[in-house]
C-alpha positions in Angstrom: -13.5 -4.1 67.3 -12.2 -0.6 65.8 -11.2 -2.0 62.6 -14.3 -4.0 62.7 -16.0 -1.0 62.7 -13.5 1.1 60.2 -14.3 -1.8 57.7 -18.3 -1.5 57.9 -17.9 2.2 57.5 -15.8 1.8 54.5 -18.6 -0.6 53.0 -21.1 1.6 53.7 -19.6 4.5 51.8 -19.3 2.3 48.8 -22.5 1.3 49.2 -24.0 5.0 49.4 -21.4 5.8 46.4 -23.0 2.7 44.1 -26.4 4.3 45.1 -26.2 7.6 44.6 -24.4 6.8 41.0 -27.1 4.0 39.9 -29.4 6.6 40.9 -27.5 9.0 38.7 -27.6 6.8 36.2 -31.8 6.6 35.8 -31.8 10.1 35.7 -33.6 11.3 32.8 -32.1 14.8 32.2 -29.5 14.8 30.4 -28.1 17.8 31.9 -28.4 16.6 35.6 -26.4 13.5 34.1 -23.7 15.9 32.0 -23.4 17.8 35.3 -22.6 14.8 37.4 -20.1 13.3 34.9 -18.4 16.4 35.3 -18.2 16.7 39.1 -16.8 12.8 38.7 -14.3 14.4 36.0 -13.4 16.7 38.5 -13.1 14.1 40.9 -10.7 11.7 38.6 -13.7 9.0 38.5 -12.9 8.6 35.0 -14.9 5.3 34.8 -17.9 6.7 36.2 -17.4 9.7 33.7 -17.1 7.6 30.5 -20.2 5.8 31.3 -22.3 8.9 32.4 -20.8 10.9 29.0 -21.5 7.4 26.7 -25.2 7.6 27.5 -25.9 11.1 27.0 -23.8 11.9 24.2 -26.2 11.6 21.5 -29.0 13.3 23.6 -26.4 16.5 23.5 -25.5 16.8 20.4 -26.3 20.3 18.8 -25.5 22.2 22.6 -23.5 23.9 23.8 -22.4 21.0 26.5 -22.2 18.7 23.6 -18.7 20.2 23.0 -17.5 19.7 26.3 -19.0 16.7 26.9 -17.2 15.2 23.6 -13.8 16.5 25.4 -13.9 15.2 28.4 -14.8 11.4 26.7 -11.6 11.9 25.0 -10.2 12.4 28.0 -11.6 9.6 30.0 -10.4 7.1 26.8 -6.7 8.6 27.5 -6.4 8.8 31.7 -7.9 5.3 31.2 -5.1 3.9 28.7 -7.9 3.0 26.1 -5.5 4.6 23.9 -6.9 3.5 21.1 -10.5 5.0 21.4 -8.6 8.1 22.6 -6.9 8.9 19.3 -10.5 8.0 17.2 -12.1 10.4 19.9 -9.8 13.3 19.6 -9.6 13.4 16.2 -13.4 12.9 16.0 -13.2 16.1 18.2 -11.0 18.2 16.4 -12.9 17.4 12.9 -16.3 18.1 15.2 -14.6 21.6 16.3 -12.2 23.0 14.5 -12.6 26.2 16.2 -12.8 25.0 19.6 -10.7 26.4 22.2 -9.9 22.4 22.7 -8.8 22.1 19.1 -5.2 21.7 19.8 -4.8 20.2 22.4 -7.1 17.5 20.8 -5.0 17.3 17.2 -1.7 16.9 19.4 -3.6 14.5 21.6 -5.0 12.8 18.9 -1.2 12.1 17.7 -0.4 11.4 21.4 -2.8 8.8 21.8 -1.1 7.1 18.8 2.6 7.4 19.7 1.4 5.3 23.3 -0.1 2.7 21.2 3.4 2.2 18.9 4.4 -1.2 19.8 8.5 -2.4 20.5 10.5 -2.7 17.7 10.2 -6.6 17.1 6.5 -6.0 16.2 4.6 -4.6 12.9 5.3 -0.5 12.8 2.0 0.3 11.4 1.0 2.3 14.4 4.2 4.2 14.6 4.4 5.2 11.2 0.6 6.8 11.9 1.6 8.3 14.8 4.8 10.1 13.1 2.2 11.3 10.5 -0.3 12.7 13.1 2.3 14.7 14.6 3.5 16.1 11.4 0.2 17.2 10.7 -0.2 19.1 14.3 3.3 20.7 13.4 2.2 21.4 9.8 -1.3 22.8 11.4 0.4 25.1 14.7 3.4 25.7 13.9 3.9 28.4 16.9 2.9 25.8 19.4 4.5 25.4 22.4 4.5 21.6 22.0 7.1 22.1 18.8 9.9 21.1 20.6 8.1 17.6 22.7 6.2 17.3 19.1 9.8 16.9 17.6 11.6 14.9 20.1 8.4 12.1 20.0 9.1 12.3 16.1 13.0 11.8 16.8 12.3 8.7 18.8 9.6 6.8 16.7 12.0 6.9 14.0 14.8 5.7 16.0 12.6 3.0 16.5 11.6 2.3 12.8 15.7 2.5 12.3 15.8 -0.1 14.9 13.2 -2.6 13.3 15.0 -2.2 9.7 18.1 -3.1 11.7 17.1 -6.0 13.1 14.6 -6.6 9.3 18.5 -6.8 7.8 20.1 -9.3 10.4 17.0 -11.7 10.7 17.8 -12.7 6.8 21.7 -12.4 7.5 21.5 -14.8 10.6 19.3 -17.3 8.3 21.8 -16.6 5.6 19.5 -16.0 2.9 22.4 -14.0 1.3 20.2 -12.1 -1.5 17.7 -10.8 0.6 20.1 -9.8 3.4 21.7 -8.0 0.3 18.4 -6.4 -0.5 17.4 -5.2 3.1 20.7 -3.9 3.6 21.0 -2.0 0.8 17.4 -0.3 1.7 18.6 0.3 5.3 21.6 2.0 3.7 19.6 4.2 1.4 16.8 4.6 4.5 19.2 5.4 7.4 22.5 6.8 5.4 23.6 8.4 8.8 22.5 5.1 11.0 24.8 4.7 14.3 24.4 0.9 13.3 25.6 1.5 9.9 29.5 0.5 10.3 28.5 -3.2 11.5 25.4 -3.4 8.9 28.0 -2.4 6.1 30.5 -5.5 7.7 27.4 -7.5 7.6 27.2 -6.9 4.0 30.8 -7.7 3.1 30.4 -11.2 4.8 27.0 -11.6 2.9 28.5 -11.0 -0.2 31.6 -12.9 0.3 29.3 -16.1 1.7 27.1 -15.4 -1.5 30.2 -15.9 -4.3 31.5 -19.2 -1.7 28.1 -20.6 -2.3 27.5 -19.8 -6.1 28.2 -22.5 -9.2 31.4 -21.3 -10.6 29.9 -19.2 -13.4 29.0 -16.7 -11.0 31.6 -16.7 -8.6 34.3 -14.2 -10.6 31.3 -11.8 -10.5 30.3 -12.1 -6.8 33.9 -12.1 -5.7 34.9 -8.9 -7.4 31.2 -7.3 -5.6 32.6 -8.8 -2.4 35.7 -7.0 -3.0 34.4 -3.7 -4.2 32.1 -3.6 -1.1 35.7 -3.9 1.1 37.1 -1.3 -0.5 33.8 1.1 0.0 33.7 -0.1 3.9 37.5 0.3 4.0 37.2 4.3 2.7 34.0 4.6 5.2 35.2 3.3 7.8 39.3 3.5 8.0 39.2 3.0 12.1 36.5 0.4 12.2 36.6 -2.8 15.0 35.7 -5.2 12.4 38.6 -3.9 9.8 40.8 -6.8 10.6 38.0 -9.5 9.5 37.4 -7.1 6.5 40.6 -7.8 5.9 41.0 -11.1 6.2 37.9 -11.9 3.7 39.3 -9.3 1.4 42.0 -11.6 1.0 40.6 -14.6 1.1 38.2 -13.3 -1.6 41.4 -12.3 -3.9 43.1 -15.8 -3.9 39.9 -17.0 -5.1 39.1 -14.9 -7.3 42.7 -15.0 -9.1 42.5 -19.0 -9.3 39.0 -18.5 -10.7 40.4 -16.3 -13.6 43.5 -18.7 -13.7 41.2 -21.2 -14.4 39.1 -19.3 -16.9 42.2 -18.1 -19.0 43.0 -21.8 -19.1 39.5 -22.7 -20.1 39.6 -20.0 -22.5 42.9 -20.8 -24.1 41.8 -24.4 -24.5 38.2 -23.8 -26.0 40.4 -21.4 -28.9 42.7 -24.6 -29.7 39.9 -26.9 -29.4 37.8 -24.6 -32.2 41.0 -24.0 -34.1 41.6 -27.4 -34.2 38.2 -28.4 -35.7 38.2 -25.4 -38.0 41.7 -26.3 -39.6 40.1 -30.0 -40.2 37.4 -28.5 -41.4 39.4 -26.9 -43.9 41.8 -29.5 -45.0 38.5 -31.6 -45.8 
């Protein structure tokens, strides 16, 4: 019977809640409304905020609650996870106000709102190259802010995670061993990320890219290839003296040498018997 009871009670408030806000809704002041959608603010009824705020933004523009009222939408979009409309709404803000007492807070947030809607690493990095941007320009705009130091560590991270997509950009054409564009993507990742923690196995990668690469070219191209192979050992070698892959570098250094001194063995031969061959024929020539 109690919780009989304790239900219906609950329904009722609900009820009288949905009432009085429908009923906040038809008002026709604007201000009545603003002030309401505050009190809900207040109360964390961010739903019931956005909607009050949505209707009678227009009607404030030009005073002095327009400001505020253009805030606390903002703020509704981000305690709401619309991140998306939160990042069009501050910045709309802070081009609105420049002068605001809200103005940074709504530049940073602006960025903020951005740098929630960066997506893992396996997915396009549009949004997180954005969001890198946005907070660069806060830094470039307050450079005494207090933020500096989150500002910079929300930097440090997005671009661990554009480090980690070109990563993973370089293996996907490795694994598929599309040799000259896992060449290619390396070779950016290596100019992009110089001090990468990933760089000692990418740099392997590389040497076993351009080993595979001479192993499956016609032989006119292999002495070249073979001798890149090679110098790309000795680069990783000088790099990376104590590495865990060094004894597989080693072994396709090798490999890669025997090959490559057959393939010259062979060309000498081929070149020695193209110089008879034409000597021949020119001495016949000659005799004619």
């Amino acid at each position: 019977m109690k919780k009989l009871v304790f239900v219906l009670l609950a329904c009722l408030l609900v009820c009288s809640a949905c009432s009085k806000f429908n009923k906040i809704r038809k008002e026709k002041d604007p201000l009545k409304k603003y002030e309401a959608a505050v009190t809900y603010y207040e109360k964390k009824h961010y739903d019931k905020t956005l909607i009050l705020l949505e209707e009678i933004e227009p009607l404030l523009r030009g005073k002095k609650e327009g400001e505020k009222a253009q805030f606390l939408t903002a703020q509704c979009y981000y305690k709401t996870k619309q991140y998306e409309m939160a990042s069009y709404s501050f910045k709309k803000f802070y081009e609105t106000y420049p002068r605001s007492q809200w103005a940074e807070e709504c530049l940073y947030m602006h960025a903020y709102s951005l740098y929630n809607q960066s997506p893992e690493s396996e997915l396009d990095q549009k949004p997180t190259l954005e969001a890198i941007q946005s907070i660069q320009v806060y830094l470039n705009a307050y450079p005494q802010s207090k933020r500096i130091e989150e500002a910079n560590n929300i930097i440090k991270e997005l671009r661990g995670k554009l480090e980690l997509k070109a990563y993973q950009n370089a293996l996907v054409f490795y694994k598929n061993s599309n040799y000259k564009a896992a060449i290619q993507t390396i070779s950016n990742f290596e100019k992009d990320y110089p001090d990468s923690d990933f760089m000692e196995e990418v740099m392997y990668k590389k040497l076993e890219t351009y080993y595979n690469l001479a192993r499956q070219s016609i032989a006119s191209k292999q002495i070249l290839r073979l001798t890149e192979t090679l110098a790309v050992y000795e680069e990783y070698k000088y790099k990376f003296p104590e590495s865990k892959y060094l004894k597989d570098a080693n072994n396709i250094a090798e490999a890669a040498s025997k090959q490559l001194a057959e393939l010259k063995k062979i060309d000498v031969k081929n070149t020695t018997e193209n110089q008879i061959r034409t000597e021949t024929i020119t001495d016949k020539q000659n005799e004619k």
